[in-house]
Every structure is written in structure tokens, then in C-alpha cells.
MARVEX-641426 format. One record per atom (N, C-alpha, C): residue number from 1; residue in one letter; atom name; x, y, z. Coordinates in nm, 2 decimals. Each point is the difference from the previous one (the first is absolute). Last residue first. Layout:
# MARVEX-641426
<k->NUM r->A a->CA xx->X yy->Y zz->Z> .
...
This chain:
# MARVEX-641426
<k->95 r->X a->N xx->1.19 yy->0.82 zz->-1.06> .
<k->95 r->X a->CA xx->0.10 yy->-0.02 zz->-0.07> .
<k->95 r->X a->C xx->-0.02 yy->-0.07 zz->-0.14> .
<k->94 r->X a->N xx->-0.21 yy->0.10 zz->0.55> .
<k->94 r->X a->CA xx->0.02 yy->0.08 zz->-0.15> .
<k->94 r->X a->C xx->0.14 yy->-0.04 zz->-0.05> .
<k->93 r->X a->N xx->-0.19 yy->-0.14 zz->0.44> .
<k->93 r->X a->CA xx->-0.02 yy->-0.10 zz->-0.08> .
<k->93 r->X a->C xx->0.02 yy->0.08 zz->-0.15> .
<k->92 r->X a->N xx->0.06 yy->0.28 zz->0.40> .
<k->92 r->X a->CA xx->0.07 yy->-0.13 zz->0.02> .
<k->92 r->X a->C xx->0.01 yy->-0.09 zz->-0.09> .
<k->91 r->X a->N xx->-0.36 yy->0.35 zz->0.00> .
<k->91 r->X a->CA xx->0.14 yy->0.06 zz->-0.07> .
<k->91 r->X a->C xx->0.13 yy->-0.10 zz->0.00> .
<k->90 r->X a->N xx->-0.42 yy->-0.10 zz->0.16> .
<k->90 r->X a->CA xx->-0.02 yy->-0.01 zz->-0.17> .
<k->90 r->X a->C xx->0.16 yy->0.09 zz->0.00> .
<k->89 r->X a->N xx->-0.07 yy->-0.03 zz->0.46> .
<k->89 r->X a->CA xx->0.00 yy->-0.13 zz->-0.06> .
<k->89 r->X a->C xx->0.04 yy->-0.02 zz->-0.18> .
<k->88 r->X a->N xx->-0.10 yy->0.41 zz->0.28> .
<k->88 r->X a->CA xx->0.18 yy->-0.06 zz->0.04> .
<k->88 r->X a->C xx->-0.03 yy->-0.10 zz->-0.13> .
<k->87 r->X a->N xx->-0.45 yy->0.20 zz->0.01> .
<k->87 r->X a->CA xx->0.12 yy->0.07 zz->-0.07> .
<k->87 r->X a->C xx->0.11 yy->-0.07 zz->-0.03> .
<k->86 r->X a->N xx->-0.29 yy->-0.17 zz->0.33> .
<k->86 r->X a->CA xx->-0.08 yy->-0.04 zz->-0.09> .
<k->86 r->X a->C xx->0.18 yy->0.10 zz->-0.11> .
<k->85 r->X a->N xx->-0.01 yy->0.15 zz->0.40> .
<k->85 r->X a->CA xx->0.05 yy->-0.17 zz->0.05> .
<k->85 r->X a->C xx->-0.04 yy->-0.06 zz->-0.17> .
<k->84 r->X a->N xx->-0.17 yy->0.46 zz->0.06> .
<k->84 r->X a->CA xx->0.15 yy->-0.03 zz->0.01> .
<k->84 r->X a->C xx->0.07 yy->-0.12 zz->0.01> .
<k->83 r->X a->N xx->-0.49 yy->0.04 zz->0.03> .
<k->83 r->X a->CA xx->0.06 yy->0.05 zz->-0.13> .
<k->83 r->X a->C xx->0.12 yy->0.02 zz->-0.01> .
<k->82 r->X a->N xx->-0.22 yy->-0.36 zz->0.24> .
<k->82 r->X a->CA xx->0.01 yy->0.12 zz->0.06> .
<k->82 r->X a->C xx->0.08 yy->0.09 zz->-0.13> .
<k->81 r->X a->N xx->-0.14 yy->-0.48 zz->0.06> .
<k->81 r->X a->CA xx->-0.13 yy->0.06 zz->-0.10> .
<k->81 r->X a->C xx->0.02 yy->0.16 zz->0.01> .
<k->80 r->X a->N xx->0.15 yy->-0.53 zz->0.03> .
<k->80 r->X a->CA xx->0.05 yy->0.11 zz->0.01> .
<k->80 r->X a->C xx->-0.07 yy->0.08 zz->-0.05> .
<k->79 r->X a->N xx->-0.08 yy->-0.51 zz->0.19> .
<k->79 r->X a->CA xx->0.01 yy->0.11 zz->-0.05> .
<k->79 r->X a->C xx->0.06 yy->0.13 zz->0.04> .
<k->78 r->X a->N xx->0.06 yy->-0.55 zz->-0.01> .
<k->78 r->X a->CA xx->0.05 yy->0.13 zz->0.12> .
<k->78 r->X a->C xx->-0.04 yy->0.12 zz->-0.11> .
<k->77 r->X a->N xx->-0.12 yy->-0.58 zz->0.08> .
<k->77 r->X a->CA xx->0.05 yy->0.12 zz->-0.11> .
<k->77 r->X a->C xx->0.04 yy->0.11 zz->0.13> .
<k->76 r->X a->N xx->-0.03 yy->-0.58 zz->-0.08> .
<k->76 r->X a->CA xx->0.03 yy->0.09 zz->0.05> .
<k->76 r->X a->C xx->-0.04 yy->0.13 zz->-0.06> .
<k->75 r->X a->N xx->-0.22 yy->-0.54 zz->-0.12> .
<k->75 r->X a->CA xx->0.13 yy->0.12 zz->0.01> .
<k->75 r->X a->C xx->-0.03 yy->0.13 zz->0.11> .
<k->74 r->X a->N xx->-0.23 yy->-0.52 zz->-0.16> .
<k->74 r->X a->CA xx->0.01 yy->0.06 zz->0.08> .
<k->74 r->X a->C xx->0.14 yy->0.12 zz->-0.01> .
<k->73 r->X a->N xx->-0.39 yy->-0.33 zz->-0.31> .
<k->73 r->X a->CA xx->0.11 yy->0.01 zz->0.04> .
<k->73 r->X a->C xx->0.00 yy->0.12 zz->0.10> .
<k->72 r->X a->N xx->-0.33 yy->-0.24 zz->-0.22> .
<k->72 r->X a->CA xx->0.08 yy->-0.11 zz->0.04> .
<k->72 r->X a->C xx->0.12 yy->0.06 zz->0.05> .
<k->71 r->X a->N xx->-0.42 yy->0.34 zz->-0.06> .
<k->71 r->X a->CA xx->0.04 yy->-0.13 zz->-0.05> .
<k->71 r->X a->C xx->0.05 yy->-0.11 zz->0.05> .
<k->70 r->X a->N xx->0.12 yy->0.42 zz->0.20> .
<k->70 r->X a->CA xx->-0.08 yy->0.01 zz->-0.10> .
<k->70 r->X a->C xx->-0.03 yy->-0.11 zz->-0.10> .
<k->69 r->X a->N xx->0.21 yy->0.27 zz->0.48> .
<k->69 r->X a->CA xx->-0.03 yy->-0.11 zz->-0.01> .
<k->69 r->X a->C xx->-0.05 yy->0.00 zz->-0.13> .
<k->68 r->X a->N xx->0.37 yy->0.30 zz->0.24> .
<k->68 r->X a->CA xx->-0.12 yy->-0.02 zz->-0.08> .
<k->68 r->X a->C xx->-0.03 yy->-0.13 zz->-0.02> .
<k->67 r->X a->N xx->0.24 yy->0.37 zz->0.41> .
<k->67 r->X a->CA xx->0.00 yy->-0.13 zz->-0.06> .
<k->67 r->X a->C xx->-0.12 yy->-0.02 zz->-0.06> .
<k->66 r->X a->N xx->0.27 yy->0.44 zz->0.14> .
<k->66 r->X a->CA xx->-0.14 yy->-0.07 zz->-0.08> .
<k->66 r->X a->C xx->0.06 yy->-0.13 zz->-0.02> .
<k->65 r->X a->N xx->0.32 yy->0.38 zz->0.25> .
<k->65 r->X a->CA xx->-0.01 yy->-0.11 zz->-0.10> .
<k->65 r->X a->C xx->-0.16 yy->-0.05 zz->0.02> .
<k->64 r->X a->N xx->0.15 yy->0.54 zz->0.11> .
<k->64 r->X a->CA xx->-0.04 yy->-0.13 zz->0.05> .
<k->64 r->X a->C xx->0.03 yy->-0.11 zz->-0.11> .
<k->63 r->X a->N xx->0.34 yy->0.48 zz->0.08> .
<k->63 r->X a->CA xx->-0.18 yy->-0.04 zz->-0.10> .
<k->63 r->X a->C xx->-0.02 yy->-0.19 zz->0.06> .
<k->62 r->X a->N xx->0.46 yy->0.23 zz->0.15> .
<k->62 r->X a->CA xx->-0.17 yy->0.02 zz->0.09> .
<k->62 r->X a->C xx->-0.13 yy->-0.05 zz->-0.09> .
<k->61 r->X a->N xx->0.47 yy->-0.02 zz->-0.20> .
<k->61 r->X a->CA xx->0.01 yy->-0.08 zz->0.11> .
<k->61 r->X a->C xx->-0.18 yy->0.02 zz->0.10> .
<k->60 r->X a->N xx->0.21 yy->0.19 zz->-0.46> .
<k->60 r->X a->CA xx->-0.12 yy->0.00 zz->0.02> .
<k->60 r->X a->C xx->-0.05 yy->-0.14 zz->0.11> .
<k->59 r->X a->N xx->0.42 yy->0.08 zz->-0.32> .
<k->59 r->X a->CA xx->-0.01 yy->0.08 zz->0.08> .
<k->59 r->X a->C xx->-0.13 yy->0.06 zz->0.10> .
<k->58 r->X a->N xx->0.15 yy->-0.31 zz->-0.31> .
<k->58 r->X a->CA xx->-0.07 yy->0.13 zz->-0.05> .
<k->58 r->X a->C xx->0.01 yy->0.07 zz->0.05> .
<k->57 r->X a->N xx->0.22 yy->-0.44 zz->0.14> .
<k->57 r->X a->CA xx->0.06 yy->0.06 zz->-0.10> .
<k->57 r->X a->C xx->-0.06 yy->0.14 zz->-0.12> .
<k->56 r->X a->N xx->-0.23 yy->-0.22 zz->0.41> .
<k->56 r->X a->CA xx->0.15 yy->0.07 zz->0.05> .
<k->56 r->X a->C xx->0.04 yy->0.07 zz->-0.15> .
<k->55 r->X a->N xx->-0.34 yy->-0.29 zz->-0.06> .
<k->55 r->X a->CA xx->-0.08 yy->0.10 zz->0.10> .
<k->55 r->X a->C xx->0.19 yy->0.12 zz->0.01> .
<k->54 r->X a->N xx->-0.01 yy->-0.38 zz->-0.18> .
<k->54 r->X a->CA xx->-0.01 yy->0.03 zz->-0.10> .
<k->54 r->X a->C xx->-0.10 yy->0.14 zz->0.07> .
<k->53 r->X a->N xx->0.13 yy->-0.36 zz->0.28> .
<k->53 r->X a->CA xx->0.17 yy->0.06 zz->-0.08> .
<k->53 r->X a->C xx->-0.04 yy->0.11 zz->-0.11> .
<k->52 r->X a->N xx->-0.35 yy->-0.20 zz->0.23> .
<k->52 r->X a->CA xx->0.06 yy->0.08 zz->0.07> .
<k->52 r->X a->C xx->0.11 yy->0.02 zz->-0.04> .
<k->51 r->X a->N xx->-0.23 yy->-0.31 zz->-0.23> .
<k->51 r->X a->CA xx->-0.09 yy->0.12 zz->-0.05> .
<k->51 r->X a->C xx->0.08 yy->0.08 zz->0.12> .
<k->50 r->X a->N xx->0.12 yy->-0.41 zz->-0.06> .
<k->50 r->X a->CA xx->0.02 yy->0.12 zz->-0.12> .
<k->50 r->X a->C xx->0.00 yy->0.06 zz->0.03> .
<k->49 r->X a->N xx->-0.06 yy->-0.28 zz->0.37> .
<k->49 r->X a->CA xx->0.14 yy->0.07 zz->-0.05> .
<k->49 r->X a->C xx->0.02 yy->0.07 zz->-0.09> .
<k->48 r->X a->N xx->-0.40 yy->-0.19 zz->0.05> .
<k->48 r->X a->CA xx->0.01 yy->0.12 zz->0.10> .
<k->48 r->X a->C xx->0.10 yy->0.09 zz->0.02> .
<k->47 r->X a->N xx->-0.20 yy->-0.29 zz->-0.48> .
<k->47 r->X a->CA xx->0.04 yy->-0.03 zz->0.14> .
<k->47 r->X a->C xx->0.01 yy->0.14 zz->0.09> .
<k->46 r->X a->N xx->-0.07 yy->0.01 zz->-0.43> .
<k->46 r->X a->CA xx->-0.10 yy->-0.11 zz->-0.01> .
<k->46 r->X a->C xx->0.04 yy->-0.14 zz->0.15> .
<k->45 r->X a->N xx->-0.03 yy->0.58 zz->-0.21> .
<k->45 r->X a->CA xx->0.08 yy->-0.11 zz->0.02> .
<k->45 r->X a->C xx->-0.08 yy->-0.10 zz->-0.03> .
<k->44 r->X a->N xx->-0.06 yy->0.53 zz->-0.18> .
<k->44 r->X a->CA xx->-0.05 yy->-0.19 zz->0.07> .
<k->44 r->X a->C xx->0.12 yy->-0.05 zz->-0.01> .
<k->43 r->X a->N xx->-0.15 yy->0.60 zz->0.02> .
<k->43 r->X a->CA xx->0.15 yy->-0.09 zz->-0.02> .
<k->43 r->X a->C xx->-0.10 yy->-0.17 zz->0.06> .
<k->42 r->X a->N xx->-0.12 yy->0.50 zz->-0.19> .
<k->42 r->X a->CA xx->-0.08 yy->-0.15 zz->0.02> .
<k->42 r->X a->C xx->0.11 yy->-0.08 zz->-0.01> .
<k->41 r->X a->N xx->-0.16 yy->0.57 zz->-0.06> .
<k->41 r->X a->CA xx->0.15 yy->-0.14 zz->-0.04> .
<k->41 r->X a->C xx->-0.05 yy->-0.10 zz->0.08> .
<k->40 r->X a->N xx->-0.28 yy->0.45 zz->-0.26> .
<k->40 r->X a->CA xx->0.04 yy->-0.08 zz->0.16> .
<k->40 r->X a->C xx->0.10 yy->-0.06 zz->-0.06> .
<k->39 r->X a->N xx->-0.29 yy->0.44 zz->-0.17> .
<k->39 r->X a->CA xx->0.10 yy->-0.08 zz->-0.04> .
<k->39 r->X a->C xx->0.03 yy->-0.11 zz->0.16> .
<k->38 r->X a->N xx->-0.48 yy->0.22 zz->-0.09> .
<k->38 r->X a->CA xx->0.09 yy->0.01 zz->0.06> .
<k->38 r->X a->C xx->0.14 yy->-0.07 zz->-0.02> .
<k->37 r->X a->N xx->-0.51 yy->-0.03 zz->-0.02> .
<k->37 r->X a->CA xx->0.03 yy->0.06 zz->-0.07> .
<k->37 r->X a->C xx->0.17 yy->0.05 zz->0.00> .
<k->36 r->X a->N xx->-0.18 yy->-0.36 zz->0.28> .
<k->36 r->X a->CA xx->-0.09 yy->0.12 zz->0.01> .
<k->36 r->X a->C xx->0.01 yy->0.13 zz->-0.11> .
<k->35 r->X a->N xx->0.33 yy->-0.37 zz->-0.04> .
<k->35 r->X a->CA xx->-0.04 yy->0.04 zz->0.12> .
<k->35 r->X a->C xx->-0.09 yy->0.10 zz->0.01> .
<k->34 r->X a->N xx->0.39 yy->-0.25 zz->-0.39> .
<k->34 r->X a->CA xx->-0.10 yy->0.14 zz->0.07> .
<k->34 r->X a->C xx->-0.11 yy->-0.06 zz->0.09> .
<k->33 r->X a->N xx->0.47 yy->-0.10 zz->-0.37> .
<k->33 r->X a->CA xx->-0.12 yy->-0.09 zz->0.05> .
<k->33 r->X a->C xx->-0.05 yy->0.16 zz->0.12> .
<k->32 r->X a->N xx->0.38 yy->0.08 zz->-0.32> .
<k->32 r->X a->CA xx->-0.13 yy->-0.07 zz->-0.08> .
<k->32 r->X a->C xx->-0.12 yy->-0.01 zz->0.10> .
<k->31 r->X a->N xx->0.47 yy->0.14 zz->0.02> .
<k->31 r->X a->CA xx->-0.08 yy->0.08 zz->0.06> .
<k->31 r->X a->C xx->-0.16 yy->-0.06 zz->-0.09> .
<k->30 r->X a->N xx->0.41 yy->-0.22 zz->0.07> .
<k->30 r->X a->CA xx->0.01 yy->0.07 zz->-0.17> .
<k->30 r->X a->C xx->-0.15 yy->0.15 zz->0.01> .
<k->29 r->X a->N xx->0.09 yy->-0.40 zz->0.30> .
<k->29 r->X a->CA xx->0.12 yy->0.09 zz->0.03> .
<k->29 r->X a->C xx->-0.02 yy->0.09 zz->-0.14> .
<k->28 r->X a->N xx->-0.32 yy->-0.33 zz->0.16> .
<k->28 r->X a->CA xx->0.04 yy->0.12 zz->0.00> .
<k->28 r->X a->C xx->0.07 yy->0.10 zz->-0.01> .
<k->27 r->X a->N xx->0.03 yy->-0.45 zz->0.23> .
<k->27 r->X a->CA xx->-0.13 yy->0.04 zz->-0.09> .
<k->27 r->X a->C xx->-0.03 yy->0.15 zz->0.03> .
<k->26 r->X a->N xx->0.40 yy->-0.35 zz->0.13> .
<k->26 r->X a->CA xx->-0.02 yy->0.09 zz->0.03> .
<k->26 r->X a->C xx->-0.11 yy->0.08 zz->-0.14> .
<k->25 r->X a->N xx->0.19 yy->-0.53 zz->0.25> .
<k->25 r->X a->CA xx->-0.05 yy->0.06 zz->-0.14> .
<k->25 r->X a->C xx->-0.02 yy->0.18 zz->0.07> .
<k->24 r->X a->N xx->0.25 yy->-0.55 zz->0.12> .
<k->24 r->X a->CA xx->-0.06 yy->0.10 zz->0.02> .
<k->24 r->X a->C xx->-0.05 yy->0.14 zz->-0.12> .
<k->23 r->X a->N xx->0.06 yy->-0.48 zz->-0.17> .
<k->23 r->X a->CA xx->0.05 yy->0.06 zz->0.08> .
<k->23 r->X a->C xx->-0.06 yy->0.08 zz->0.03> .
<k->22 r->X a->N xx->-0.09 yy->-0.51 zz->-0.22> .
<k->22 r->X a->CA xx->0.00 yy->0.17 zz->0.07> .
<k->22 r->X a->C xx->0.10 yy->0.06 zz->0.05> .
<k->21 r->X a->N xx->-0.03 yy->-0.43 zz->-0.34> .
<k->21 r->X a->CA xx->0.12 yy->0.02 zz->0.14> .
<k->21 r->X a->C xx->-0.02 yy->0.17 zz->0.01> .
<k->20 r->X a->N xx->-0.25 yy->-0.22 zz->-0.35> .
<k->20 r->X a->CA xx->0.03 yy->-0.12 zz->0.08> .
<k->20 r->X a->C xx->0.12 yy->0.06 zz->0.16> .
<k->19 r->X a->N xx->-0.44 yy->0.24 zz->-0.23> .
<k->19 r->X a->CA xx->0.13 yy->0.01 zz->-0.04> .
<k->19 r->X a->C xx->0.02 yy->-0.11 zz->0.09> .
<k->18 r->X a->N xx->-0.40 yy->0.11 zz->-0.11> .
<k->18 r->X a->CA xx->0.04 yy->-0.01 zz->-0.16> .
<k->18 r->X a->C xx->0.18 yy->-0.05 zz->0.03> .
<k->17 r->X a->N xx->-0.37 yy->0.02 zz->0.37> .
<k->17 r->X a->CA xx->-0.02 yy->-0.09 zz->-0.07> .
<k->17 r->X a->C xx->0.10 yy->-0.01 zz->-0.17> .
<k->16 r->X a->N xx->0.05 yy->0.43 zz->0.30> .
<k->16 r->X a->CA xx->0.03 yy->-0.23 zz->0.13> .
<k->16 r->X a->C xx->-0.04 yy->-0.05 zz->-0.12> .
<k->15 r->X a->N xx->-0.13 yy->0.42 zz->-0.17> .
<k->15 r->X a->CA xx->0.09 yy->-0.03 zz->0.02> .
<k->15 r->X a->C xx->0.08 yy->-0.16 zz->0.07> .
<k->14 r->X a->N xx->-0.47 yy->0.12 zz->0.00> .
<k->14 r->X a->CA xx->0.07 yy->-0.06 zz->-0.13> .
<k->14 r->X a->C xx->0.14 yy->0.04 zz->-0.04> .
<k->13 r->X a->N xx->-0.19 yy->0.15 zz->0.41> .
<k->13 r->X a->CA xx->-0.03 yy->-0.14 zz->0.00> .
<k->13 r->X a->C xx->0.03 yy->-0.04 zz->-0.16> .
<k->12 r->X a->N xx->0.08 yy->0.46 zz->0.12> .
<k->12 r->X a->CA xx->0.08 yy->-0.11 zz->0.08> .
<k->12 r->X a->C xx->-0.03 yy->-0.15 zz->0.04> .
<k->11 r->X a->N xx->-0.28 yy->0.31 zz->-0.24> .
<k->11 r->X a->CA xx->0.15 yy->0.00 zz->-0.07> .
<k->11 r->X a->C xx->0.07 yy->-0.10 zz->0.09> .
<k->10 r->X a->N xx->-0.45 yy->0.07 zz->0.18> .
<k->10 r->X a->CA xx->0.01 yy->-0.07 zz->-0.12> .
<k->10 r->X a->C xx->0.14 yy->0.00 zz->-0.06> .
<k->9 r->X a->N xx->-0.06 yy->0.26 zz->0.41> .
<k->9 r->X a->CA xx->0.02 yy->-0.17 zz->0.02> .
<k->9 r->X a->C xx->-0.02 yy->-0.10 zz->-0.11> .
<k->8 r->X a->N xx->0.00 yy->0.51 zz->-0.05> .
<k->8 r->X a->CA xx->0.12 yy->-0.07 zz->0.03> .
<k->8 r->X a->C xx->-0.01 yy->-0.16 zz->0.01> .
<k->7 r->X a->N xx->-0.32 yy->0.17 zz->-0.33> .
<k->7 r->X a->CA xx->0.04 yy->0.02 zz->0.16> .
<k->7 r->X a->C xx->0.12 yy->-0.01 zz->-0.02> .
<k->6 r->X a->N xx->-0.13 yy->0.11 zz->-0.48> .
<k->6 r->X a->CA xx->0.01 yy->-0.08 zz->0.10> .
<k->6 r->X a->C xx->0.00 yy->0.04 zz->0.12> .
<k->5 r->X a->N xx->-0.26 yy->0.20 zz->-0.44> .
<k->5 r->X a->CA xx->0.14 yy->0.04 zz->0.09> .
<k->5 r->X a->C xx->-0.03 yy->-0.13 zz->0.10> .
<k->4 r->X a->N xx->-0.22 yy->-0.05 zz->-0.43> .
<k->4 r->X a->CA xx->-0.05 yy->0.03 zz->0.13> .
<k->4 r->X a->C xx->0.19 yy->0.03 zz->0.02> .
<k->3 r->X a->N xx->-0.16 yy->0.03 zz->-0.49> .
<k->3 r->X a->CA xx->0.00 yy->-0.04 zz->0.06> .
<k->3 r->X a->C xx->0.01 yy->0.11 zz->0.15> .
<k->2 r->X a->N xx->-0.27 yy->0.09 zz->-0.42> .
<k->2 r->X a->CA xx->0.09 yy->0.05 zz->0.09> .
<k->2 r->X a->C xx->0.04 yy->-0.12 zz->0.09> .
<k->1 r->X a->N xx->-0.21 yy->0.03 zz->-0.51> .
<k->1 r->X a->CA xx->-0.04 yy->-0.03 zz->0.14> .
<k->1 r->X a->C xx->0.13 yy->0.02 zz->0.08> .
């Protein structure tokens, strides 16, 4: 039996619940997660200061912040989905 691929707003809700001291998160970087068929990056905060520090430090100051509601909990995101901006990232987080 095939397990299900998670949402975003499923991972990042059993994330919050497993970890005692979140942090911001960059989903994706390994070129795993996808978008319409399509490599993406999925930067969550879990505030506005994250998620804009974490906007700057991609370099991806114009892509909009999503505020998520899901459950009991409330985060940030900032998709990346431009194939060059999506590329910078996984090559940033290679190692």
C-alpha cells in the first residue's frame, strides 16, 4: 500500500506538534517538494519577522507571505516556484 504524500499544512502541523522549540523551516531544499508538477521551495515561519528575514535571506524579497490557518495552528509561508529562485535555494542548502 502506498502511503499518502503530505500537504504542506499537514507536515507543518506534525511538525509544531513533535518539536518542542520550532524553527523556521525551508521545504524542499533537496528539490523534493513540488507544485503542479514542478520542483518548489516553501520557506514557514511561524511569525512575520521569520518569515520576512527568511524572505531577504533567499533572496526572494517580492514573492508574497500566505498567512496559514490549519487546525489549531497558525504559520507563515513564502513560495518559491521560479525555476531560477527554486535552483539558488537547493544549491544554497547543498552539502
Amino acid at each position: 500500500m502506498d502511503k499518502k504524500n503530505l500537504s504542506e499544512q499537514e507536515w507543518v502541523y506534525n511538525y509544531l506538534h513533535k518539536c518542542n522549540k520550532p524553527l523556521p523551516l525551508v521545504l524542499g531544499s533537496r528539490g523534493t517538494w513540488g507544485i503542479n508538477g514542478k520542483k518548489a521551495i516553501i520557506l514557514v515561519a511561524f511569525t512575520l519577522p521569520d518569515i520576512s528575514v527568511m524572505r531577504v535571506l533567499h533572496n526572494v524579497r517580492k514573492n508574497p507571505i500566505r498567512e496559514m490557518k490549519y487546525k489549531d495552528i497558525v504559520y507563515y509561508a513564502v513560495n518559491i516556484v521560479a525555476n531560477k529562485q527554486v535552483e539558488y535555494v537547493i544549491d544554497y542548502w547543498k552539502e
